[in-house]
MOPAC internal coordinates of N, CA, C and O (Angstrom, degrees):
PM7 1SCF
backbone

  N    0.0000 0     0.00 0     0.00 0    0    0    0
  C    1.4468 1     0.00 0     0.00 0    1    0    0
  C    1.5270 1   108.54 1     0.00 0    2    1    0
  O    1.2310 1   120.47 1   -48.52 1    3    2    1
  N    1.0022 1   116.72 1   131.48 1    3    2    1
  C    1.5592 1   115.95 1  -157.82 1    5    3    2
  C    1.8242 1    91.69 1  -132.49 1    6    5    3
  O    1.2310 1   102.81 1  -179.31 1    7    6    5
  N    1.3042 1   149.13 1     0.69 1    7    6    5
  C    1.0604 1   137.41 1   146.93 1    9    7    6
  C    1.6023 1   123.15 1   -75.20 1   10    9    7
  O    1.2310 1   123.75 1   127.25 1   11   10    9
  N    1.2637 1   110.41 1   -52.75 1   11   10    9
  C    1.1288 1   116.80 1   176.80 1   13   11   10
  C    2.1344 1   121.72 1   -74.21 1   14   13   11
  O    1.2310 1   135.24 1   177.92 1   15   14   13
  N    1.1274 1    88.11 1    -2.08 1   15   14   13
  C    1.8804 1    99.90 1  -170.85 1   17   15   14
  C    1.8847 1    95.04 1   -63.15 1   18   17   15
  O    1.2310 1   128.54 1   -72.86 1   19   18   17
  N    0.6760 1   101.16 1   107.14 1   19   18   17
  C    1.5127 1   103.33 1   179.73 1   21   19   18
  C    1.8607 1   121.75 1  -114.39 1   22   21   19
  O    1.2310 1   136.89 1  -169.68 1   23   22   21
  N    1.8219 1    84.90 1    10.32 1   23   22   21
  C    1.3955 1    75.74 1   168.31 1   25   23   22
  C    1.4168 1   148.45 1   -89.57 1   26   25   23
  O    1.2310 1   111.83 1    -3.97 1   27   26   25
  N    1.1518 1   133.01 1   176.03 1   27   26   25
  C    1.5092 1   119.42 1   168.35 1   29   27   26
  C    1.3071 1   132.26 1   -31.51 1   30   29   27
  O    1.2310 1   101.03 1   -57.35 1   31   30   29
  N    1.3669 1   152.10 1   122.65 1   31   30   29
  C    1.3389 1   159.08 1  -147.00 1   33   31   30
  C    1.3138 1    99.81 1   -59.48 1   34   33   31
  O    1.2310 1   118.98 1   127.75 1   35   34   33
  N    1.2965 1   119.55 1   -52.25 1   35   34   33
  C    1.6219 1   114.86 1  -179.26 1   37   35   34
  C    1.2513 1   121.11 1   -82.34 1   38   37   35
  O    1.2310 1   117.22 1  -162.31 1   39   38   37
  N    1.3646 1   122.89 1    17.69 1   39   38   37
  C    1.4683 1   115.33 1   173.60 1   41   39   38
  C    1.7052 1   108.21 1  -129.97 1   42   41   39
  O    1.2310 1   129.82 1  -170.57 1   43   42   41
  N    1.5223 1    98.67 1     9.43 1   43   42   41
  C    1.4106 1   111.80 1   151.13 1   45   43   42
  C    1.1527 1   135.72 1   -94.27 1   46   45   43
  O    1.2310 1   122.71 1   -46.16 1   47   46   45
  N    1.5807 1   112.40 1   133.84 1   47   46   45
  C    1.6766 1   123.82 1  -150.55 1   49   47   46
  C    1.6848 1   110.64 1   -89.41 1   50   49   47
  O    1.2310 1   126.56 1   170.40 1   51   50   49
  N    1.6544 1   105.00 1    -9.60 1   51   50   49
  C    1.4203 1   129.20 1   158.80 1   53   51   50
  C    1.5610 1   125.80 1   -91.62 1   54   53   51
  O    1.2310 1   117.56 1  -169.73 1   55   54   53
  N    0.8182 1   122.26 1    10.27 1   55   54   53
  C    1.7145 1   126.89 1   165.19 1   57   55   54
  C    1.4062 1   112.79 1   -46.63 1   58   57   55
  O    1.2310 1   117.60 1   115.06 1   59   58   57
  N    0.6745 1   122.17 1   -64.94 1   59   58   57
  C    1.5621 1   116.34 1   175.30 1   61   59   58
  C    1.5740 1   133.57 1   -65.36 1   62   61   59
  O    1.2310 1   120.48 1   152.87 1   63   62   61
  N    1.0994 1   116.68 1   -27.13 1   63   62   61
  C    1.4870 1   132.55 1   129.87 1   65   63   62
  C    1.6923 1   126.50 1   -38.75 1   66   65   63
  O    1.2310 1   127.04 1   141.22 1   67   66   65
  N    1.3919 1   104.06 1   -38.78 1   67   66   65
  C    1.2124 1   115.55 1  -171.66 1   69   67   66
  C    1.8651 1   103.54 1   -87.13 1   70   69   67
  O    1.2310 1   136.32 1   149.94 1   71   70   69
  N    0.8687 1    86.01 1   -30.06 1   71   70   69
  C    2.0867 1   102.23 1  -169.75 1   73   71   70
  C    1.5038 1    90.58 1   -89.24 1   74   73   71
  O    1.2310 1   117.97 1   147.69 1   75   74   73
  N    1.3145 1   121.48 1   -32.31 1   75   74   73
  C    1.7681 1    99.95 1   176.64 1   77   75   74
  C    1.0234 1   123.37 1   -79.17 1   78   77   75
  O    1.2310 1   123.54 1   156.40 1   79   78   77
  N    1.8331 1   110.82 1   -23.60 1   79   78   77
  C    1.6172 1   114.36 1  -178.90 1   81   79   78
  C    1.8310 1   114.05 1   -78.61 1   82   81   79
  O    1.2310 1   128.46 1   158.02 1   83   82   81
  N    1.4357 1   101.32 1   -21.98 1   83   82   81
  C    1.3488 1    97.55 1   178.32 1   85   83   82
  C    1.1506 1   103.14 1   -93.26 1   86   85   83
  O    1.2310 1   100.23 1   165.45 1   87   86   85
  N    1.1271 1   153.40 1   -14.55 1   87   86   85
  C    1.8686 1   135.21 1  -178.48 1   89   87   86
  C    1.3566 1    96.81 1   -84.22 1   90   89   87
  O    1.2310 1   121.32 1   140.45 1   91   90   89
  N    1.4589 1   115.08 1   -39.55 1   91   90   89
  C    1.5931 1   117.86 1  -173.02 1   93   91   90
  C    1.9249 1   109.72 1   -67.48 1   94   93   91
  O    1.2310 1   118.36 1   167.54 1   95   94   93
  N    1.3433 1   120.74 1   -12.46 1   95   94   93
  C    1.3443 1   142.38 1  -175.74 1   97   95   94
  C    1.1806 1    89.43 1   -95.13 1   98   97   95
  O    1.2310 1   104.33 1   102.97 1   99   98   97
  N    1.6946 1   146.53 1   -77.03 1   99   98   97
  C    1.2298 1   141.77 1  -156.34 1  101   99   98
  C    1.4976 1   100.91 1   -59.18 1  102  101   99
  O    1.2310 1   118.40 1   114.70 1  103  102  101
  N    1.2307 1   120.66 1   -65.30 1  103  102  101
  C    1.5066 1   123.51 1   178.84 1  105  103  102
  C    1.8134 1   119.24 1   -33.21 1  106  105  103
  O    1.2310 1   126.55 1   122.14 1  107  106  105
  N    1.6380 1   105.01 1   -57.86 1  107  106  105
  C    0.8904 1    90.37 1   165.08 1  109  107  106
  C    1.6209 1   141.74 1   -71.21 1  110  109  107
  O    1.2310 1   118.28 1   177.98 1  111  110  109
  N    1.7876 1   120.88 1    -2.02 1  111  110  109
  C    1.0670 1   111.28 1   148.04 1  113  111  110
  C    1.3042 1   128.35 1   -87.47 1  114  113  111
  O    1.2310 1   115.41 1   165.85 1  115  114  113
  N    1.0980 1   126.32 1   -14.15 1  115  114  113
  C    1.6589 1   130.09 1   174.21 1  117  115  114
  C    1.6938 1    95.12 1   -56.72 1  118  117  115
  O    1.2310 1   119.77 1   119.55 1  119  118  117
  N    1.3742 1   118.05 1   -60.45 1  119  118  117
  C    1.4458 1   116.48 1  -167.54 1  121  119  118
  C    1.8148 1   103.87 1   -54.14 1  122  121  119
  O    1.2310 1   118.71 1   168.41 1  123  122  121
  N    1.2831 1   120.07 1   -11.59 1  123  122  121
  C    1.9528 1   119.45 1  -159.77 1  125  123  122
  C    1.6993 1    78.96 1  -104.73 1  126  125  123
  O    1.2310 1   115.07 1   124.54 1  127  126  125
  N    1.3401 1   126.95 1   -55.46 1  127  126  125
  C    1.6224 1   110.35 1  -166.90 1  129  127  126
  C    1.2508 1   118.32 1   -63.52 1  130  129  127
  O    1.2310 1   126.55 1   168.23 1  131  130  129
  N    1.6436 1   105.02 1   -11.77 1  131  130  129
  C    2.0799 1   114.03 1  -160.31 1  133  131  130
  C    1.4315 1    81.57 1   -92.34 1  134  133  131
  O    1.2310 1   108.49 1   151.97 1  135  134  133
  N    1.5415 1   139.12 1   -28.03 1  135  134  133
  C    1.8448 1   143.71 1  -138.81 1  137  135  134
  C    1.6745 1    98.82 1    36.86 1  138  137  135
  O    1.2310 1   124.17 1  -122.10 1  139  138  137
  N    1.8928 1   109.60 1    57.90 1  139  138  137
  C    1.2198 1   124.01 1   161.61 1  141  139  138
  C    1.6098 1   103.25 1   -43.12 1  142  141  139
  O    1.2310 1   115.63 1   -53.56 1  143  142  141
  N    1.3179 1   125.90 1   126.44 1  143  142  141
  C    1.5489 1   100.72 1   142.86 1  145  143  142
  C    1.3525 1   132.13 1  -110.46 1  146  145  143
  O    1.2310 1   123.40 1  -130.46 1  147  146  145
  N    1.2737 1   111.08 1    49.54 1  147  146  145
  C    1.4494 1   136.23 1   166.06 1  149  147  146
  C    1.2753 1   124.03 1   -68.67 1  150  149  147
  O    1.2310 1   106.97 1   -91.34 1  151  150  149
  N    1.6735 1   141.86 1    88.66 1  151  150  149
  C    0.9342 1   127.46 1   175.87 1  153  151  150
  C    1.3554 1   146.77 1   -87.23 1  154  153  151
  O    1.2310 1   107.98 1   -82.72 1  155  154  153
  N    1.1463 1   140.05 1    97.28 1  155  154  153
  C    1.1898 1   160.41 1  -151.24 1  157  155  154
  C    1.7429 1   111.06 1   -80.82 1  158  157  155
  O    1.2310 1   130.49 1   -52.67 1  159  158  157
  N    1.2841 1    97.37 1   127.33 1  159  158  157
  C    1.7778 1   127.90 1  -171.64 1  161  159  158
  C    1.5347 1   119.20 1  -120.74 1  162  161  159
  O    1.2310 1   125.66 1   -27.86 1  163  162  161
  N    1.8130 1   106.73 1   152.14 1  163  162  161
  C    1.3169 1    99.28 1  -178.21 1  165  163  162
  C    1.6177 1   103.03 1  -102.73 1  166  165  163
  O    1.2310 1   104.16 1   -40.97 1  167  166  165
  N    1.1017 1   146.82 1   139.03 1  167  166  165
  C    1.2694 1   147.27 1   152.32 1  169  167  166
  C    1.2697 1   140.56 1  -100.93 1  170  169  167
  O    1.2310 1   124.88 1   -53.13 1  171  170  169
  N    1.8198 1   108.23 1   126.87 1  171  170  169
  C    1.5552 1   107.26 1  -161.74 1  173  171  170
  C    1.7419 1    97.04 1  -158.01 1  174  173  171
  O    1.2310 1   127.68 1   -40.14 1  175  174  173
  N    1.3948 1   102.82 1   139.86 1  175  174  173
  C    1.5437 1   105.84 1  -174.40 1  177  175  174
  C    1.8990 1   103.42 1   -84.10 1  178  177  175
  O    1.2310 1   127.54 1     5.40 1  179  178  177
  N    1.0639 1   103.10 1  -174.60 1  179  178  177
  C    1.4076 1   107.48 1   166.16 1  181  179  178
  C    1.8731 1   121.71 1   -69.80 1  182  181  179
  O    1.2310 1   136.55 1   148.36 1  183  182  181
  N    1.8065 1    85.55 1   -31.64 1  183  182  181
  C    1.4152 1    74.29 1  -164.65 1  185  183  182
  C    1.6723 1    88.21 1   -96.97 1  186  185  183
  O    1.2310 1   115.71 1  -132.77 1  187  186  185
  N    1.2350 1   125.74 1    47.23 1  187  186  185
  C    1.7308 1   120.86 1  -178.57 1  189  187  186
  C    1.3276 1   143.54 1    82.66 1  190  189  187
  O    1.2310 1   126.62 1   163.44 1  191  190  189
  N    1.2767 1   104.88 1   -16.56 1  191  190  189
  C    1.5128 1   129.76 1   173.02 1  193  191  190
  C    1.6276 1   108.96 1   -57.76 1  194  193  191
  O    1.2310 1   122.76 1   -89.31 1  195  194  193
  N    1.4618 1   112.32 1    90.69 1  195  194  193
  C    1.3830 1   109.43 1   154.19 1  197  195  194
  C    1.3631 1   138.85 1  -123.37 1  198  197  195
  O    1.2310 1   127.99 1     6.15 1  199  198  197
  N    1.5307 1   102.23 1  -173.85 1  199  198  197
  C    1.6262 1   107.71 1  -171.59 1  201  199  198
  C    1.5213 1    91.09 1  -114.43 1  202  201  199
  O    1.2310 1   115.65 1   -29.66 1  203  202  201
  N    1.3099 1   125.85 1   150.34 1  203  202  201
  C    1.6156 1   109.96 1  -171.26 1  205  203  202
  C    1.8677 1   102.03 1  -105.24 1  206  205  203
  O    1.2310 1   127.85 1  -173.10 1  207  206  205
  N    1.2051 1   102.49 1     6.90 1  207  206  205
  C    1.8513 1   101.70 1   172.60 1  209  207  206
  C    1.1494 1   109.93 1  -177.28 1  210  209  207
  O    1.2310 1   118.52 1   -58.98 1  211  210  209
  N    1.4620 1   120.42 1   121.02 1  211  210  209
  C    0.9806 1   127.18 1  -173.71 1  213  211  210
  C    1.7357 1   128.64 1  -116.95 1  214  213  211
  O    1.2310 1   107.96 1   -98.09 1  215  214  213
  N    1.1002 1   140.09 1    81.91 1  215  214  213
  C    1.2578 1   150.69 1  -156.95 1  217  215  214
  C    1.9201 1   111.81 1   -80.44 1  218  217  215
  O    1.2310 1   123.09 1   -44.75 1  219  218  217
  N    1.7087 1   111.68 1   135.25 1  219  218  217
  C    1.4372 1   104.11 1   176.89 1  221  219  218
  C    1.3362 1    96.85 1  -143.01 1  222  221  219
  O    1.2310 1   131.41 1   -62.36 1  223  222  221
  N    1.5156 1    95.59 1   117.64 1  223  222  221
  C    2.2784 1   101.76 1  -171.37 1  225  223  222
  C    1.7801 1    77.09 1  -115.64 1  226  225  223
  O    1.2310 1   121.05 1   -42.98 1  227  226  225
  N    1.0917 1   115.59 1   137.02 1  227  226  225
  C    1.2566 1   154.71 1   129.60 1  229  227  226
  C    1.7711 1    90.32 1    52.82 1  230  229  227
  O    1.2310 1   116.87 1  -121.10 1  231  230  229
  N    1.5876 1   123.56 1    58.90 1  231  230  229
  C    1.2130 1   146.60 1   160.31 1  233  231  230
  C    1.3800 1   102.17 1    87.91 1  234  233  231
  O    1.2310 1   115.76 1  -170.52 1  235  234  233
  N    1.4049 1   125.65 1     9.48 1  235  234  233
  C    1.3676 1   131.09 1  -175.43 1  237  235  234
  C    1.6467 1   106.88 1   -96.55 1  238  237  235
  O    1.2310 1   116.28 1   -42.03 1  239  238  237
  N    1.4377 1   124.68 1   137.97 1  239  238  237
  C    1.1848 1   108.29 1   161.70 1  241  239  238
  C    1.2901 1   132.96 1  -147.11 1  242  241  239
  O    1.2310 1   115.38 1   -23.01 1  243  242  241
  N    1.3823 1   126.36 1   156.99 1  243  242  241
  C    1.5016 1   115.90 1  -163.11 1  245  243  242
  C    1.2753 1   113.30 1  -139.01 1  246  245  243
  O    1.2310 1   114.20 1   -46.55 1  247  246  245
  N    0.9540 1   128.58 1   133.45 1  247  246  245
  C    1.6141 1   143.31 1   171.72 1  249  247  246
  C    1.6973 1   107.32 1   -79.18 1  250  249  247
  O    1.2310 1   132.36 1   -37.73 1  251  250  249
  N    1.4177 1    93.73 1   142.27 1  251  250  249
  C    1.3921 1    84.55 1   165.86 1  253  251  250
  C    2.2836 1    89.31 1  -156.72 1  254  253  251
  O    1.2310 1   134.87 1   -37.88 1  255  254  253
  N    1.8872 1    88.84 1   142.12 1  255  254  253
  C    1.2169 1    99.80 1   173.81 1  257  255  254
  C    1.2769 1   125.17 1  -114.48 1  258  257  255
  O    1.2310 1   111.81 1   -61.77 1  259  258  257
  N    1.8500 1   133.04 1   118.23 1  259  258  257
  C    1.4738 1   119.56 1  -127.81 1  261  259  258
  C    1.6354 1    68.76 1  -121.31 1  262  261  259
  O    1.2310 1   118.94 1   -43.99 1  263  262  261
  N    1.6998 1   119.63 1   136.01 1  263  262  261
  C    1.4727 1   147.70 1   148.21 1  265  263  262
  C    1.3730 1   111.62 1  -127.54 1  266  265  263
  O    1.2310 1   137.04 1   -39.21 1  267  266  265
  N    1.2420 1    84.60 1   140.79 1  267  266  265
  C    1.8691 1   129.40 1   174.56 1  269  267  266
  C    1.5198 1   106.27 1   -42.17 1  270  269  267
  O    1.2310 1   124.64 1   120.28 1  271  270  269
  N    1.3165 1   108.69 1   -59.72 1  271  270  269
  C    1.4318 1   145.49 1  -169.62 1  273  271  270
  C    1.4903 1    99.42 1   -81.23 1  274  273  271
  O    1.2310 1   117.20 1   -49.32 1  275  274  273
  N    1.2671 1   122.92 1   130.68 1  275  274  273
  C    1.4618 1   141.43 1   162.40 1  277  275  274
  C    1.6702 1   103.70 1   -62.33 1  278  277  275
  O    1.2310 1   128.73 1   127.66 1  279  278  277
  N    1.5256 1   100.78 1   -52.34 1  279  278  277
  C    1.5627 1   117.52 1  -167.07 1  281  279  278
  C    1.4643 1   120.74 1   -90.41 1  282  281  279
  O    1.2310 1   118.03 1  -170.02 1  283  282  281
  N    1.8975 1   121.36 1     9.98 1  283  282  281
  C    1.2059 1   142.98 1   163.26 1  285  283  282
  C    1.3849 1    97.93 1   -57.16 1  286  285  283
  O    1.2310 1   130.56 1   -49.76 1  287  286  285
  N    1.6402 1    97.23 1   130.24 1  287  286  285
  C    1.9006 1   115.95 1   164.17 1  289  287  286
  C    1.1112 1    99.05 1   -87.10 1  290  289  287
  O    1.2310 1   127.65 1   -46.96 1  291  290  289
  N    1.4616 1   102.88 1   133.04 1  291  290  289
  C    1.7117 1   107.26 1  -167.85 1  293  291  290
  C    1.8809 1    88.02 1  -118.85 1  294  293  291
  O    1.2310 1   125.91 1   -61.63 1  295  294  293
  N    1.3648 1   106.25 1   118.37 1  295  294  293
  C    1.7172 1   111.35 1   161.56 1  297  295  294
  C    1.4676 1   116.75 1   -88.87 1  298  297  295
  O    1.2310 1   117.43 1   -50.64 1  299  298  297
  N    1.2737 1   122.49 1   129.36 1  299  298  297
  C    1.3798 1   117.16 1  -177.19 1  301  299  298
  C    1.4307 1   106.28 1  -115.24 1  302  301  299
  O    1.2310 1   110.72 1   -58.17 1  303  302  301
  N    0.7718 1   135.06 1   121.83 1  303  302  301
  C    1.8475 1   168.75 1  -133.02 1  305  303  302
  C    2.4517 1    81.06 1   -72.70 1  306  305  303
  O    1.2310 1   115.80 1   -69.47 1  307  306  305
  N    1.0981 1   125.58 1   110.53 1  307  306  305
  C    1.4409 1   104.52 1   169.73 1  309  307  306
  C    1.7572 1   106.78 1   -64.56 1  310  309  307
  O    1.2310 1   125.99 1   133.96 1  311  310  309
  N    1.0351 1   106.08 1   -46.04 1  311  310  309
  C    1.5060 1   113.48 1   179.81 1  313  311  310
  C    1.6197 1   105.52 1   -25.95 1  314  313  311
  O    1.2310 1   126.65 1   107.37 1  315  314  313
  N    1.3582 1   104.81 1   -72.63 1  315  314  313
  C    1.6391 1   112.37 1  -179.17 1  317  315  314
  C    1.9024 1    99.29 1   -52.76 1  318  317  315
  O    1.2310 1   108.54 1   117.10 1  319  318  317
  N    1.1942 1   139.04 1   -62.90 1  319  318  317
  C    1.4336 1   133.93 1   176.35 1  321  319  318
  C    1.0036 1   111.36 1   -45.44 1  322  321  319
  O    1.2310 1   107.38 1   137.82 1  323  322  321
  N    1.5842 1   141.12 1   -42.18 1  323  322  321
  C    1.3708 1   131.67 1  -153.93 1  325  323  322
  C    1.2558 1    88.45 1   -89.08 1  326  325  323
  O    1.2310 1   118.66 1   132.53 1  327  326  325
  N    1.6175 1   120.17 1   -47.47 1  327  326  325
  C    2.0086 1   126.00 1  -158.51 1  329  327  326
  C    1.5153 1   103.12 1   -63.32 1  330  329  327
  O    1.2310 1   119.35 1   132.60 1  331  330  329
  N    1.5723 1   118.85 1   -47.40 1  331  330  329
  C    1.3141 1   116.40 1  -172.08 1  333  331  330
  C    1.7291 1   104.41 1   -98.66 1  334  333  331
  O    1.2310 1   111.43 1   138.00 1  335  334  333
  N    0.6747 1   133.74 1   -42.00 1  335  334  333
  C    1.7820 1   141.19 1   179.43 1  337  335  334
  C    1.4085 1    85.14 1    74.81 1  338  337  335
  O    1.2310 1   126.68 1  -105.46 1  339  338  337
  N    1.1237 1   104.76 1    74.54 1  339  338  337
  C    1.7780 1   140.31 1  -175.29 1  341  339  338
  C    1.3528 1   116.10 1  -103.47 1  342  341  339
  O    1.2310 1   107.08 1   -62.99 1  343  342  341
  N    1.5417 1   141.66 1   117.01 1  343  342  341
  C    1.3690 1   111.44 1   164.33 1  345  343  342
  C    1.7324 1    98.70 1   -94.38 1  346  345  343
  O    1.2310 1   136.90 1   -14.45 1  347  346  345
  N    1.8639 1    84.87 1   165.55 1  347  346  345
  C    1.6358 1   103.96 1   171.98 1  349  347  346
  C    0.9344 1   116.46 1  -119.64 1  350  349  347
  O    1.2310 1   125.34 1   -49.51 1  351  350  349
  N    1.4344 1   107.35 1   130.49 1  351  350  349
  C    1.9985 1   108.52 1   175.09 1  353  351  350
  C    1.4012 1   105.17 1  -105.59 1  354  353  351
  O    1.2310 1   116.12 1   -54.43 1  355  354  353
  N    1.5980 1   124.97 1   125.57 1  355  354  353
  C    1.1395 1   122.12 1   152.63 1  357  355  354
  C    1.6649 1   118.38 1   -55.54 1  358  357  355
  O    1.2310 1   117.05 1   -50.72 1  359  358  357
  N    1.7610 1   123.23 1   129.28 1  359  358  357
  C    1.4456 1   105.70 1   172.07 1  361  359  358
  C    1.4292 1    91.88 1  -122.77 1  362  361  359
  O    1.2310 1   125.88 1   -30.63 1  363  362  361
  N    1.3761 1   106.30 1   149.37 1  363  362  361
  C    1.7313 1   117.39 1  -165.49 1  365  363  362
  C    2.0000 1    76.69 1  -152.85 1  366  365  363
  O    1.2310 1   130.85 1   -10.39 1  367  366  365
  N    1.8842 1    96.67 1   169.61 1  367  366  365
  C    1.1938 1   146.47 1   159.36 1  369  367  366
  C    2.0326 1    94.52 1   -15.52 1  370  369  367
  O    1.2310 1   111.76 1   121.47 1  371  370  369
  N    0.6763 1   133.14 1   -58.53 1  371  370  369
  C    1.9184 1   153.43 1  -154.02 1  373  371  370
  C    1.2336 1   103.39 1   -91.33 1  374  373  371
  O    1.2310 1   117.83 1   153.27 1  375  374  373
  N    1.7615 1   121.74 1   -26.73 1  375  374  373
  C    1.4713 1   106.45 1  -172.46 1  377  375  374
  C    1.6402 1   111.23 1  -136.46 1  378  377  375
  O    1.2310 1   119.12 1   174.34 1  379  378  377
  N    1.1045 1   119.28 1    -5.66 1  379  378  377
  C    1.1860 1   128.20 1  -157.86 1  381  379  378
  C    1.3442 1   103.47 1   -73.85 1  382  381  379
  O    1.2310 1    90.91 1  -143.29 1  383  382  381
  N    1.0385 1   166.22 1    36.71 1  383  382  381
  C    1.2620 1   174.60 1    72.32 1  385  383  382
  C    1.4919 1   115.01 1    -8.40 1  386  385  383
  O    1.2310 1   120.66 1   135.32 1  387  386  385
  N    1.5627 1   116.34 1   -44.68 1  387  386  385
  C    1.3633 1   124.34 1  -175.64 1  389  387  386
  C    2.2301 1    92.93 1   -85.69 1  390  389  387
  O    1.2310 1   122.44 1   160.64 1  391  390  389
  N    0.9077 1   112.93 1   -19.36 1  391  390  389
  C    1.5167 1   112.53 1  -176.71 1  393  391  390
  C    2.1015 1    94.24 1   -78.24 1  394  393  391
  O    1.2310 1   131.29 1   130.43 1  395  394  393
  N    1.3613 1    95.81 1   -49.57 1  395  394  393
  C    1.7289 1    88.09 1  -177.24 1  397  395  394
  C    1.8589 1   123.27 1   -67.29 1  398  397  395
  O    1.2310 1   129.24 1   159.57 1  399  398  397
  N    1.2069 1    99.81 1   -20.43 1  399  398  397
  C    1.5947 1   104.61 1   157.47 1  401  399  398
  C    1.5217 1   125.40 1   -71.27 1  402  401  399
  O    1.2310 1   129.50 1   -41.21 1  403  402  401
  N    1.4743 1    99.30 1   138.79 1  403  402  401
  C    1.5141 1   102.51 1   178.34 1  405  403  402
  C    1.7088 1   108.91 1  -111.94 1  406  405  403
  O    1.2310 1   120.10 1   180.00 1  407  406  405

């Protein structure tokens, strides 16, 4: 039950779920107050392989993979690198500040 979970952040088994929906929420209002016109995508293969946000400003594009964990191994799909010649930024706890700026 994930409405009513009212517990402390670290003894929730959704934190990281929770930290992707809100940076991916802030971002997308930073881009509405800036009138970003950057449009932002979710990416996922058939067989599951994803990127958890995917941004395209003016034919440029960038991946970015958002963890909970500073110290999360982040795999990035080559498919998505080779198809788009895309970079990916991991954003975690340490950097995410430079992800909420536009």
């Amino acid at each position: 039950m994930i409405i009513g979970n009212l517990n402390p952040l670290q003894n929730r088994e959704d934190k990281g779920n929770l930290w992707e929906n809100f940076l991916i929420t802030e971002r997308l209002k930073s881009k509405a107050y800036n009138s970003s016109l950057a449009k932002g995508y979710f990416w996922r293969t058939v067989s599951q392989q994803e990127i958890d946000y995917v941004e395209e400003d003016a034919g440029l594009i960038r991946g970015y993979e958002i963890k909970w964990n500073p110290k999360s191994k982040v795999k990035i799909p080559k498919i998505f690198s080779d198809t788009y010649n895309a970079e990916v930024q991991t954003i975690n706890q340490e950097n995410f500040r430079d992800f909420l700026k536009l």
